[in-house]
PADO-363789 format. One record per residue (C-alpha): residue in three letters; x negated, y negated, z. Coordinates in steps of 0.001 Angstrom, whole numbers, plus 500000, padded with zeros to 6 digits. Layout:
ALAXYZ...
***
This chain:
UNK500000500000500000UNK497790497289498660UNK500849494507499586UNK502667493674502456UNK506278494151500548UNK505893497702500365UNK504945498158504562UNK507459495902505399UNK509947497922503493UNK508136501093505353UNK509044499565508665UNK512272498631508405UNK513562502383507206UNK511205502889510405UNK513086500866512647UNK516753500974511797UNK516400504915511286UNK515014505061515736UNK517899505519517939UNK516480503267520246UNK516706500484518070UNK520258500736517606UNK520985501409521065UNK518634498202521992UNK520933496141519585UNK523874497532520661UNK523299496569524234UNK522319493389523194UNK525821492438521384UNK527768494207524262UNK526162492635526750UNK526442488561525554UNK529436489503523879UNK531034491510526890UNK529666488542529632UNK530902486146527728UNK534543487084527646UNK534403488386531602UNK532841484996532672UNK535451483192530355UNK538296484995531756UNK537539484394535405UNK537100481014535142UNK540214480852533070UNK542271482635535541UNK540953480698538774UNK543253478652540513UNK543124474686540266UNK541252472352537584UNK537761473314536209UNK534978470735538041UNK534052468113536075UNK530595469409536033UNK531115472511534962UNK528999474066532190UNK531178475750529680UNK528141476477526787UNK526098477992529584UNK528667480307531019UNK529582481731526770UNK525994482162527093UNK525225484547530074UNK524597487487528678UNK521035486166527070UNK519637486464530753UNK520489490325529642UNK519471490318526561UNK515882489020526934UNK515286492610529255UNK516595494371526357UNK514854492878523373UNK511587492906524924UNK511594496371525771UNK512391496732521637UNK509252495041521258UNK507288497009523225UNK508560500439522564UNK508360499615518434UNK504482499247518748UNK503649501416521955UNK505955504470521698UNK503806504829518059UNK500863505239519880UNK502212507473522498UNK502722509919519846UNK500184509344518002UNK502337508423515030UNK500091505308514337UNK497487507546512751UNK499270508327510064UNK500545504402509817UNK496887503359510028UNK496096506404507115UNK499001505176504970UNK497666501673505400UNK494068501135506617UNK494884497106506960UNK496019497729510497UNK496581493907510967UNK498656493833507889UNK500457496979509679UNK501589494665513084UNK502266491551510764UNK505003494002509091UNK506009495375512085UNK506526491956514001UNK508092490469511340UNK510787493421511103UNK511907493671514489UNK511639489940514781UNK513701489085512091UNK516431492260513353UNK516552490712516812UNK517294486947515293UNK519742488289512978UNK521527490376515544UNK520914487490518621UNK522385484909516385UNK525673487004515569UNK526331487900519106UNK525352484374520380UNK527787482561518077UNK530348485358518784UNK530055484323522745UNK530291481164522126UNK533667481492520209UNK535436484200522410UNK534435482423525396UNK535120478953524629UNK538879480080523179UNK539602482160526870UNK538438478678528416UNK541339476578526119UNK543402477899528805UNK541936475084531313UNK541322472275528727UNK537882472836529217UNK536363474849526391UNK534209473420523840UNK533000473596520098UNK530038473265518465UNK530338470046517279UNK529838468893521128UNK526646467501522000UNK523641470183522609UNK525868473066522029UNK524951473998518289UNK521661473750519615UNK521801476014522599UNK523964479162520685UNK521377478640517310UNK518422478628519658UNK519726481672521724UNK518824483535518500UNK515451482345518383UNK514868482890521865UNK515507486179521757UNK513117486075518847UNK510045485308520319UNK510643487561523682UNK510420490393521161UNK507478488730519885UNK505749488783523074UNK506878492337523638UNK505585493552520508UNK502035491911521424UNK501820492835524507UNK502657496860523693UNK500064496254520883UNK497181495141523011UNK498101497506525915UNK499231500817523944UNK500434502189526813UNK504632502277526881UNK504225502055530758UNK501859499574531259UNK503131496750528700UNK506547497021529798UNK505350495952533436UNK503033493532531929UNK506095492029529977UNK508347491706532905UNK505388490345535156UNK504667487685532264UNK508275486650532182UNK508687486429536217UNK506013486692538280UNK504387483432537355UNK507852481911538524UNK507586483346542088UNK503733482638542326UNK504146478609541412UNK507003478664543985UNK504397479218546927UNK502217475995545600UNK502667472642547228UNK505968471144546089UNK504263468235543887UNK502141470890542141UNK505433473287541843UNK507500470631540373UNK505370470104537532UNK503848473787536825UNK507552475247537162UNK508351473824533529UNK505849475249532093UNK506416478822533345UNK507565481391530405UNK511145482119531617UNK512009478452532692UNK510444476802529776UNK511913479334526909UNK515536478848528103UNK515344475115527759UNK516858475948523968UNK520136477447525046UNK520518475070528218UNK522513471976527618UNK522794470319531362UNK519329470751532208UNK517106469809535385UNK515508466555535534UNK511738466046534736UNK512700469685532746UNK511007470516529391UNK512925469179526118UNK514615472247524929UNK512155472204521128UNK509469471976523510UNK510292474680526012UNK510489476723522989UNK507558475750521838UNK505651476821525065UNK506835480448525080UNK506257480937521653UNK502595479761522603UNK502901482449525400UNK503950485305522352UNK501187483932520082UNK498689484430522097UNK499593488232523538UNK500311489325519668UNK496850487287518295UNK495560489333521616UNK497302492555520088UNK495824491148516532UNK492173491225517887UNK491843494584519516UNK493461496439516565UNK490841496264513986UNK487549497177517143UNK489667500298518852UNK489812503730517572UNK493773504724517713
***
């Protein structure tokens, strides 16, 4: 395979032909989708008026705190369950360009995840919003930060599988890169809560978790990140754990 069309074509029968990766995107929908319309109901059906405060893009929007666990885990297992089984020989034989191999394979299950994130974000949005008509307080996307917040739930999503994938692809170990991936995303949190509270206040922002989901949060903290810009700062989080992954690949033997 002397071009990248034919191993990305390679990959994707790969990935949509794994159980895992349908059950991964199948939790995924079922869990925004399925948050969405609980948390839309009960606050539909409570008694008295709505605060004036109340949140109504961040409630359709729930189930990405979900969906981030899920989607990682994708990324990890698409890279690091291949070398469990040893499977990536015969990738690396079919295509010596091992680089070229991860490009192909983070760009499949990166694009999957968007697709699928964006469909199940703007479905959330929609269910959730119509159960919250009930109270006069639903919204649409036309309201201020919430096309924003559902499109960039999407590419959220997007770049947590990103970091996934780099992390399984520097590690190789199944194991061991999904507890690196779920001490990257929380740990730092917990540690910068111990510092002094003028050191916290500033360091917090910049922590993966808090600064990624600036994109689908529309009331947000003050002195918080912009939401572009939280973005921005995880994705420099999954660059660097996949340019990480990038860099061992061509000086190990699989």
């Amino acid at each position: 395979m002397t071009t990248l069309v034919p191993v990305l074509r390679s990959e994707w029968t790969k990935l949509r032909s794994l159980r895992s990766t349908v059950a991964c995107f199948a939790v995924v929908v079922l869990a925004m989708i399925g948050l969405a319309v609980f948390m839309g109901a009960r606050w539909a059906h409570q008694s008295g008026a709505i605060a004036s405060s109340f949140d109504a893009t961040d409630v359709s929007l729930s189930g990405v705190y979900i969906a981030e666990l899920v989607v990682g885990t994708l990324g990890v297992l698409v890279i690091a369950s291949e070398y469990g089984t040893g499977l990536i020989r015969a990738t690396f034989a079919a295509v010596p360009r091992r680089r070229r191999v991860l490009v192909a394979k983070a760009s499949v299950v990166t694009a999957g995840v968007v697709v699928v994130g964006e469909l199940a974000s703007f479905a959330s949005f929609t269910l959730c919003q119509a159960l919250l008509e009930h109270k006069q307080a639903g919204l649409s996307l036309a309201d201020p930060g919430a096309l924003r917040a559902v499109a960039g739930s999407g590419l959220y999503l997007g770049a947590v599988t990103l970091l996934g994938f780099g992390l399984g692809s520097a590690i190789r170990n199944t194991a061991g890169a999904l507890s690196t991936f779920f001490g990257v995303m929380f740990v730092p949190t917990a540690l910068v809560d111990l510092l002094p509270t003028s050191w916290r206040n500033v360091l917090i922002n910049y922590m993966p978790a808090n600064a990624g989901s600036q994109i689908f949060t529309v009331d947000r903290v003050h002195g918080a990140l912009g939401p572009w810009q939280g973005l921005g700062v995880f994705c420099c989080y999954a660059a660097v754990a996949l340019l990480l992954g990038m860099g061992l690949v061509s000086v190990r033997d699989t």
